[in-house]
LUMRO-279994 format. One record per atom (N, C-alpha, C, O): residue number from 1; residue in one letter; atom name; y negated, z negated, x negated. Coordinates in steps of 0.02 Angstrom, whole numbers, padded with zeros to 5 digits. Example, Ala and Ser with C-alpha at 12.3 -4.5 7.8 and 13.67 -1.06 7.14 Angstrom:
    i  aa  at      c2      c3      c1
    1   A   N   00284  -00390  -00660
    1   A  CA   00225  -00390  -00615
    1   A   C   00165  -00390  -00660
    1   A   O   00166  -00423  -00712
    2   S   N   00112  -00354  -00642
    2   S  CA   00053  -00357  -00684
    2   S   C  -00002  -00394  -00645
    2   S   O  -00057  -00402  -00670
END
This chain:
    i  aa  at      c2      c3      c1
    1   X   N  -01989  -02375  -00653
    1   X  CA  -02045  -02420  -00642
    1   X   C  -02025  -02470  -00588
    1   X   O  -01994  -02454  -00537
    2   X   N  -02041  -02525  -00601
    2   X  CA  -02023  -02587  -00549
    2   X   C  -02074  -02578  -00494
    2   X   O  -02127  -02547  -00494
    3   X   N  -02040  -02618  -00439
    3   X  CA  -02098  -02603  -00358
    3   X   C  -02120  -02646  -00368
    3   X   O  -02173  -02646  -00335
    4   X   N  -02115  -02705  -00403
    4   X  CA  -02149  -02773  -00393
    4   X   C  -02144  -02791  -00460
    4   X   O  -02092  -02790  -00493
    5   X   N  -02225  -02818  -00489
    5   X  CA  -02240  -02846  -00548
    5   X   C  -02260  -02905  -00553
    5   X   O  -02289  -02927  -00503
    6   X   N  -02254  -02943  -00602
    6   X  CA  -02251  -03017  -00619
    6   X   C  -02342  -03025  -00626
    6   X   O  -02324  -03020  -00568
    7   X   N  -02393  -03029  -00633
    7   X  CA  -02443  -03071  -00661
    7   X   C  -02463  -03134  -00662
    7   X   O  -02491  -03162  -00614
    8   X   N  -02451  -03161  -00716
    8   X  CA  -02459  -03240  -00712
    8   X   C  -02407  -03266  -00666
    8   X   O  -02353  -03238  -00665
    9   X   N  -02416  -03313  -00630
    9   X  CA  -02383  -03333  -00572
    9   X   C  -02378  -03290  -00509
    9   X   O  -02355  -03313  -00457
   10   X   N  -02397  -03239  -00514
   10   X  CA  -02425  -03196  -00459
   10   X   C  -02361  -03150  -00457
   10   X   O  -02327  -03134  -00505
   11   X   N  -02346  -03121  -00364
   11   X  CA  -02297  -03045  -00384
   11   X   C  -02355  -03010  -00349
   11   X   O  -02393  -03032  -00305
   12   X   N  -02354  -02944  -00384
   12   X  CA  -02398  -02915  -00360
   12   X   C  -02348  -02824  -00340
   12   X   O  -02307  -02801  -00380
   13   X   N  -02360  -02799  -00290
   13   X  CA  -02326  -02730  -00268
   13   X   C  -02369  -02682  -00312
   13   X   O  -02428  -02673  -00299
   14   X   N  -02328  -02644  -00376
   14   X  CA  -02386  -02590  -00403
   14   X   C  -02403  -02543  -00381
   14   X   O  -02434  -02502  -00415
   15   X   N  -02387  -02531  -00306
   15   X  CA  -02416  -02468  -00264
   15   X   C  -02499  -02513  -00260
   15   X   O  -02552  -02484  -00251
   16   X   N  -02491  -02575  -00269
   16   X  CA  -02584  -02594  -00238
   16   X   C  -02636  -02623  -00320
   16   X   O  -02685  -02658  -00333
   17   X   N  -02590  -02584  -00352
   17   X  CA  -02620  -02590  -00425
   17   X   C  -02665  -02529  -00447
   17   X   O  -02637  -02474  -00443
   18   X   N  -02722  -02530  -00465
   18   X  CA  -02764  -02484  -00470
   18   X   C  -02774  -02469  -00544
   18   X   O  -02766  -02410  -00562
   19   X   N  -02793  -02519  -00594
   19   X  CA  -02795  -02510  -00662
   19   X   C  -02811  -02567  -00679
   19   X   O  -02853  -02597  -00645
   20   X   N  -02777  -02601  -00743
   20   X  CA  -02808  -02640  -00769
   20   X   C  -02870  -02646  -00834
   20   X   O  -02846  -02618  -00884
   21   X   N  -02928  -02668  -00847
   21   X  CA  -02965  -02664  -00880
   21   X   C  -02960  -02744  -00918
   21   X   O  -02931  -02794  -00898
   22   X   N  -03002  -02731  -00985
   22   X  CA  -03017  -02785  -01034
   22   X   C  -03039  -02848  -01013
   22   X   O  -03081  -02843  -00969
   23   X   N  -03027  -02904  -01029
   23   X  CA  -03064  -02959  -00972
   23   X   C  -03092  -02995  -01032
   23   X   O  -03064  -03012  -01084
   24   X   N  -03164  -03004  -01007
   24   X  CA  -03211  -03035  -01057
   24   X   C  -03227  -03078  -01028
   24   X   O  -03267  -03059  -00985
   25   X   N  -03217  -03154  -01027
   25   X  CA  -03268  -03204  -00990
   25   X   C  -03348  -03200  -00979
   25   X   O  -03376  -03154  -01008
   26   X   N  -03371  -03224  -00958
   26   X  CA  -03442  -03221  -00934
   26   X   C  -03471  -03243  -00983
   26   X   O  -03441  -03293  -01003
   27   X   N  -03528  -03226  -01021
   27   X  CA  -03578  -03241  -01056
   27   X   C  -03616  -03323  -01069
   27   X   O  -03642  -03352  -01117
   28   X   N  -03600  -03344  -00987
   28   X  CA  -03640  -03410  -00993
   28   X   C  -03593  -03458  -01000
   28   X   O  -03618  -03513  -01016
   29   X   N  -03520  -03458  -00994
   29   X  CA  -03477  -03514  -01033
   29   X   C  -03461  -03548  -00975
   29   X   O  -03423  -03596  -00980
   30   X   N  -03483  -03530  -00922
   30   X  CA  -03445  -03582  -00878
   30   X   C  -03365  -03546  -00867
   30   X   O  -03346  -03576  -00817
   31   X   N  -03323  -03510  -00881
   31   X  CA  -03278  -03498  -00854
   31   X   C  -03236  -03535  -00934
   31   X   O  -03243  -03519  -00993
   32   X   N  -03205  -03574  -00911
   32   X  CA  -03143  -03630  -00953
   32   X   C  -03080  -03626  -00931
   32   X   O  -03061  -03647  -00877
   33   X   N  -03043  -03595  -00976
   33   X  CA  -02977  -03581  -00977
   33   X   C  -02909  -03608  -01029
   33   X   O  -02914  -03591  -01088
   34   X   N  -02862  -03639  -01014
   34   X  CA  -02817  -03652  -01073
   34   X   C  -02752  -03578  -01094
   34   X   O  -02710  -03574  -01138
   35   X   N  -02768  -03539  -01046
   35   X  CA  -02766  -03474  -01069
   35   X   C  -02793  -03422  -01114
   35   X   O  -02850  -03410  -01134
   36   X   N  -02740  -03396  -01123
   36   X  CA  -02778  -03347  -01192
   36   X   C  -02788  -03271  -01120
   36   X   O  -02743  -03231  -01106
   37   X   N  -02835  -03272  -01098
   37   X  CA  -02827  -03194  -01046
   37   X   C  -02858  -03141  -01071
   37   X   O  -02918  -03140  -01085
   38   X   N  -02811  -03086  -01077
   38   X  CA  -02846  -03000  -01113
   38   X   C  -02847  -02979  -01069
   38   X   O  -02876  -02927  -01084
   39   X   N  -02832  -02975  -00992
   39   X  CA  -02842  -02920  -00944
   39   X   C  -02850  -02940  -00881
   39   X   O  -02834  -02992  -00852
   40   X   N  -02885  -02875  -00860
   40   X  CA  -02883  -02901  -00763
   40   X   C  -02846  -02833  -00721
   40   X   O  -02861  -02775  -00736
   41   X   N  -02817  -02844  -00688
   41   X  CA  -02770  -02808  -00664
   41   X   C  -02813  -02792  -00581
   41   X   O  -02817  -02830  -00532
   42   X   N  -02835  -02738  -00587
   42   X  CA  -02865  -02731  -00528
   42   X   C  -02833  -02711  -00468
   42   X   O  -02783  -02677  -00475
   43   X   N  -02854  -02728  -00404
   43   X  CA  -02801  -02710  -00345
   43   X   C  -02846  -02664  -00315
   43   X   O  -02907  -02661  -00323
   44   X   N  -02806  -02624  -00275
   44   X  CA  -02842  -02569  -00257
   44   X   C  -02912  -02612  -00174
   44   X   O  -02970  -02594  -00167
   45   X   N  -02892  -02642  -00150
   45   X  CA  -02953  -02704  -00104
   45   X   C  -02997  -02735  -00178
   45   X   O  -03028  -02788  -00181
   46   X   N  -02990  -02694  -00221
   46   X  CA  -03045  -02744  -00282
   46   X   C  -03035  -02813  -00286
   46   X   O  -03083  -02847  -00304
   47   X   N  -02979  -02839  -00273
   47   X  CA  -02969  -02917  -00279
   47   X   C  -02958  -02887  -00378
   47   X   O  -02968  -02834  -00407
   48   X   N  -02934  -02954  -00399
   48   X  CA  -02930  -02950  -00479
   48   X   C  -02899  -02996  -00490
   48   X   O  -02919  -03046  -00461
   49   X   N  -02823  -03005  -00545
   49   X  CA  -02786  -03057  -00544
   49   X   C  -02772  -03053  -00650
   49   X   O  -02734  -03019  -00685
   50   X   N  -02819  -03099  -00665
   50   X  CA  -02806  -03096  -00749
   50   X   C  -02726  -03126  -00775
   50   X   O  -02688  -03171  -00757
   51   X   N  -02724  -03077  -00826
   51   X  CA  -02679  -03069  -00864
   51   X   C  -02672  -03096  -00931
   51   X   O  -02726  -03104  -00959
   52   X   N  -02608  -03117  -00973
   52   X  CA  -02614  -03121  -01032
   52   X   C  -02605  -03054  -01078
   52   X   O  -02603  -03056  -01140
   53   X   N  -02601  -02997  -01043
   53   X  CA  -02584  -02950  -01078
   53   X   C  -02645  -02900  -01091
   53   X   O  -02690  -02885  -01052
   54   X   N  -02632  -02877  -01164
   54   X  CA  -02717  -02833  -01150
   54   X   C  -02685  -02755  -01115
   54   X   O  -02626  -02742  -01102
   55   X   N  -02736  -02719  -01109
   55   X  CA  -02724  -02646  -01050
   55   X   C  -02687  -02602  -01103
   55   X   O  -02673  -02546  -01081
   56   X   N  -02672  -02611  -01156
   56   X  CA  -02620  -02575  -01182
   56   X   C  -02562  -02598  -01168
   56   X   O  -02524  -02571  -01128
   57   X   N  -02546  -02659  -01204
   57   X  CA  -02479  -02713  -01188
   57   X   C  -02444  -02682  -01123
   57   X   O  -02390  -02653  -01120
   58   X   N  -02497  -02699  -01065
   58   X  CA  -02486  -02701  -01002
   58   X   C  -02453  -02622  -00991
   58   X   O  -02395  -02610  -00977
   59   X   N  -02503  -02577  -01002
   59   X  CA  -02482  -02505  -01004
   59   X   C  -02392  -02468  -01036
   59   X   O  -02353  -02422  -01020
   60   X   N  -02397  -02519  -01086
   60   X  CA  -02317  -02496  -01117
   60   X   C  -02263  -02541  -01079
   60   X   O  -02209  -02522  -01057
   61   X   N  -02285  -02593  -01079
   61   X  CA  -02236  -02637  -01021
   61   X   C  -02204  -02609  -00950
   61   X   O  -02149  -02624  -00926
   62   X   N  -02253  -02564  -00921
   62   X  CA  -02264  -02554  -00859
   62   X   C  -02286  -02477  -00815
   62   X   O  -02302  -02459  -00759
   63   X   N  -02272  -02441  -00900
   63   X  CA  -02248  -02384  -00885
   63   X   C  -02332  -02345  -00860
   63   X   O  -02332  -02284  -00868
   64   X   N  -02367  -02360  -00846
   64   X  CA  -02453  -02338  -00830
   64   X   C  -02475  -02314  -00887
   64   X   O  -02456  -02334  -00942
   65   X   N  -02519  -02268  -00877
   65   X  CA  -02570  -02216  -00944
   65   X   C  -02612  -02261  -00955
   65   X   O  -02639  -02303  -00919
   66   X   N  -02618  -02241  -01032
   66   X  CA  -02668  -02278  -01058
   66   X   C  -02714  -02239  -01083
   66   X   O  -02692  -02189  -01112
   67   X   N  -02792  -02247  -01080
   67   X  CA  -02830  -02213  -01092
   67   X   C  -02873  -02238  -01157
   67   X   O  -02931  -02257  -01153
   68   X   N  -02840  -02236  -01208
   68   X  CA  -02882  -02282  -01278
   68   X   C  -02947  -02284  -01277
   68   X   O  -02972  -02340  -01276
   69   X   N  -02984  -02234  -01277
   69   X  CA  -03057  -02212  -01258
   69   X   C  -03106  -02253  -01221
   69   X   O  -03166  -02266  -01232
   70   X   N  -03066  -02269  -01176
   70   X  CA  -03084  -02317  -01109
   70   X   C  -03052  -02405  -01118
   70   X   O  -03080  -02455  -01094
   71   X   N  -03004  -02405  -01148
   71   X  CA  -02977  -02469  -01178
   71   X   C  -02956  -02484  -01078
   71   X   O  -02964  -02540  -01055
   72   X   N  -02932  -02431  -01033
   72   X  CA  -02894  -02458  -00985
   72   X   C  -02826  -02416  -00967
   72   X   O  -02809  -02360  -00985
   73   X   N  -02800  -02454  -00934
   73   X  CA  -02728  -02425  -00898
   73   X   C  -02751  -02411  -00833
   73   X   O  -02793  -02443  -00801
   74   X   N  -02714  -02352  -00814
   74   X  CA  -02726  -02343  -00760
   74   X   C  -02642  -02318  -00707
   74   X   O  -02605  -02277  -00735
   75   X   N  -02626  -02340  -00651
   75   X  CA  -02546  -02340  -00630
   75   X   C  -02551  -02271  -00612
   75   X   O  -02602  -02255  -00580
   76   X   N  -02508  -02225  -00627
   76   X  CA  -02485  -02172  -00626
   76   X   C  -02468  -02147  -00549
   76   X   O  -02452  -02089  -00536
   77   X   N  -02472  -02186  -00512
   77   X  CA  -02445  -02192  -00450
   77   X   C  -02510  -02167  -00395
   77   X   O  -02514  -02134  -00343
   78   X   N  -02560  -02204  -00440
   78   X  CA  -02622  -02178  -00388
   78   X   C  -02640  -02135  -00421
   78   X   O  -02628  -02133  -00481
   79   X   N  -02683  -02075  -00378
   79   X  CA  -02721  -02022  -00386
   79   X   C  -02786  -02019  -00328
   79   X   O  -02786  -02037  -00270
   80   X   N  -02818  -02001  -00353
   80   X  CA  -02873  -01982  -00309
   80   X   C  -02888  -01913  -00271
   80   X   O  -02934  -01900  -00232
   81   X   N  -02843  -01878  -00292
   81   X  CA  -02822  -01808  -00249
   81   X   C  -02787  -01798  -00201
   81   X   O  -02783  -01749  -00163
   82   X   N  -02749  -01873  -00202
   82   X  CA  -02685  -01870  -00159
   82   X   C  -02707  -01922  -00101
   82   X   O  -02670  -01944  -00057
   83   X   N  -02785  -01937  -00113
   83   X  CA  -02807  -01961  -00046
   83   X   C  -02801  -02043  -00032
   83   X   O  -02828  -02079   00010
   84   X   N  -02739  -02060  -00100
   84   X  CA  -02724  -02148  -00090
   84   X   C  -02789  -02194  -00102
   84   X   O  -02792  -02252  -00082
   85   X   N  -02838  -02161  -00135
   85   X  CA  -02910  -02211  -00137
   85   X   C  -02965  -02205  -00096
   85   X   O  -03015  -02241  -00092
   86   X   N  -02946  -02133  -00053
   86   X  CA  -03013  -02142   00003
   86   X   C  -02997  -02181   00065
   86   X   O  -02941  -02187   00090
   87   X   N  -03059  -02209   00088
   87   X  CA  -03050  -02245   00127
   87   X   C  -03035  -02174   00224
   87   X   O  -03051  -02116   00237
   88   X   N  -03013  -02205   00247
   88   X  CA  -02993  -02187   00312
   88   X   C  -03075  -02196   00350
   88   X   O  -03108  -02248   00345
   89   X   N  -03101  -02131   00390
   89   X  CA  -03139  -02123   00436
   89   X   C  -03108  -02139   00515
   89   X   O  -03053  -02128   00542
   90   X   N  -03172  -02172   00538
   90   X  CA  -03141  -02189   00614
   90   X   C  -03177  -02132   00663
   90   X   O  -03158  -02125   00721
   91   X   N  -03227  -02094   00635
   91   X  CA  -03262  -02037   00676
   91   X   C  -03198  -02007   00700
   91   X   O  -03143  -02025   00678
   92   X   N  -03205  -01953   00753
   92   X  CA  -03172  -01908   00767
   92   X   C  -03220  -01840   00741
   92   X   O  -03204  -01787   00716
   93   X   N  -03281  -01866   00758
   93   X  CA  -03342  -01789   00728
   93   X   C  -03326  -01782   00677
   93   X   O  -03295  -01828   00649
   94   X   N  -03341  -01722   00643
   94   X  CA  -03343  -01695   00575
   94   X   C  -03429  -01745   00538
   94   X   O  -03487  -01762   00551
   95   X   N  -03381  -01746   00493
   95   X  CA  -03451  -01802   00426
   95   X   C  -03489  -01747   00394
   95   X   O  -03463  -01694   00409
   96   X   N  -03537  -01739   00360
   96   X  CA  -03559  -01711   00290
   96   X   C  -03545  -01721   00250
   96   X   O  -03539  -01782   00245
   97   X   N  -03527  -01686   00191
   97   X  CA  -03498  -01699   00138
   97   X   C  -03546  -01724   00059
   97   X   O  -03607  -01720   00062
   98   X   N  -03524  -01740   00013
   98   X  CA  -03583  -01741  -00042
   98   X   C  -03519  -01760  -00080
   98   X   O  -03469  -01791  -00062
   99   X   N  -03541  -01722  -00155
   99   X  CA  -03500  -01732  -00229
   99   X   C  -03527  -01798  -00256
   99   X   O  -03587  -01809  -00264
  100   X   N  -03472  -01849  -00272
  100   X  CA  -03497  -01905  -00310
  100   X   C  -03505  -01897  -00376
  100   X   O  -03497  -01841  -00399
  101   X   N  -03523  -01954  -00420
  101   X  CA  -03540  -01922  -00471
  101   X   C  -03469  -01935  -00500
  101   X   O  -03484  -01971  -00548
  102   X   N  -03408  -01928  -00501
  102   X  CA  -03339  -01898  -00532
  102   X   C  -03333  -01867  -00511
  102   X   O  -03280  -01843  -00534
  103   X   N  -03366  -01810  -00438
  103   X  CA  -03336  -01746  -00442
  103   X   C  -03305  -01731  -00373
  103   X   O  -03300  -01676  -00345
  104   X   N  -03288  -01779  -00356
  104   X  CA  -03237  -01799  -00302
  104   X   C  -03293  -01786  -00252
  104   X   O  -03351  -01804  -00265
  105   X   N  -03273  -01748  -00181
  105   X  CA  -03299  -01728  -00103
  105   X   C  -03289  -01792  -00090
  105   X   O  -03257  -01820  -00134
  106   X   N  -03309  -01830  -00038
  106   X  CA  -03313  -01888  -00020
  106   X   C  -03364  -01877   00048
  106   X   O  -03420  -01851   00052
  107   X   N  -03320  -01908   00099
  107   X  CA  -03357  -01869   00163
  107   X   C  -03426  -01950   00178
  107   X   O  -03421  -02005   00152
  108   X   N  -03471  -01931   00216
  108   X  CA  -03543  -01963   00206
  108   X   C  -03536  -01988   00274
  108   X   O  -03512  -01949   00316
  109   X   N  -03556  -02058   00294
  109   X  CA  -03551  -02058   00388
  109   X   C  -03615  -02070   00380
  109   X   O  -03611  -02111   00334
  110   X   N  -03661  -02066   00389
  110   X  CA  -03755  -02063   00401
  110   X   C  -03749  -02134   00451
  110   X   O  -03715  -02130   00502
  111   X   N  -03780  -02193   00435
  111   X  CA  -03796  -02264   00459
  111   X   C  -03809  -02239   00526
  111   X   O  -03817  -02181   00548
  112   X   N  -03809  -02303   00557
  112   X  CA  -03833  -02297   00627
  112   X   C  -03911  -02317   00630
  112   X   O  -03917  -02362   00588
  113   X   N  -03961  -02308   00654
  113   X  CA  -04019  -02331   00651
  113   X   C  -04048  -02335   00720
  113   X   O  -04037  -02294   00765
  114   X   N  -04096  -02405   00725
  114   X  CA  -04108  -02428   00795
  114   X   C  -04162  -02366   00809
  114   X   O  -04172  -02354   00868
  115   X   N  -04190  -02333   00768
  115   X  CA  -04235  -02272   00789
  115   X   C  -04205  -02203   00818
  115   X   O  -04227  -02160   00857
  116   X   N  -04142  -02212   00778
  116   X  CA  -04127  -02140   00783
  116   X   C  -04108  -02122   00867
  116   X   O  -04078  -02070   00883
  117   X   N  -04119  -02147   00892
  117   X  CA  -04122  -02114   00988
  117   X   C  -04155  -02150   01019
  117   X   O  -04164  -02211   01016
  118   X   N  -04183  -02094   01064
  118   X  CA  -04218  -02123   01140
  118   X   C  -04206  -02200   01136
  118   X   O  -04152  -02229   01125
  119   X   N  -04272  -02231   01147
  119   X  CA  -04272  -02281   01167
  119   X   C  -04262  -02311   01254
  119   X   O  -04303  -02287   01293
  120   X   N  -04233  -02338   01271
  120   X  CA  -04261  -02360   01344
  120   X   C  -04297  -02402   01368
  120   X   O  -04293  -02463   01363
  121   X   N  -04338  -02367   01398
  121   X  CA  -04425  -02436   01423
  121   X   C  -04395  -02435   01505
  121   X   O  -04424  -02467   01549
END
């Protein structure tokens, strides 16, 4: 597998490649293209950089699973077990925990709220 992938004019590092999905223009027609684009190549910061390739193409090109079912690729590289998609806590306290709905523990930081302590008068 290459460290660095071509999209469009773009290099992109596939350690910050998350999956690419189907790319459908928007409904209302303002998006005008002299491109033919089948995909969006998602980065793991959720930026999105379209493709001419659809998420299969892309998937055999580039070595990533393809999930037909789902009509996406996803890079083999990330996992969500292995901790590369949660975000980093700045607490030192212990969080609460709660199951999302994939399943996944995902620790909870409870907002800060101007109520939640003593006020000072």
């Amino acid at each position: 597998m290459q460290n660095i992938i071509t999209v469009g004019e773009e290099y992109v590092p596939v350690e910050q490649i998350a999956y690419i999905e189907p790319f459908e223009p928007p409904a209302n027609g303002q998006f005008k293209s002299d491109k033919p684009w089948k995909g969006r190549v998602v980065l793991l910061n959720r930026e999105s950089v379209l493709t001419e390739d659809t998420p299969h193409d892309f998937a055999e090109a580039n070595e990533f699973r393809f999930l037909p079912e789902d009509n996406v690729a996803t890079n083999p590289m990330i996992s969500s077990a292995s901790g590369a998609l949660s975000r980093p806590t700045t607490s030192t306290q212990a969080s609460p925990t709660r199951p999302s709905s994939s399943g996944v523990t995902r620790k909870v930081t409870p907002a800060a709220s101007c109520c939640s302590q003593n006020p000072k008068r």
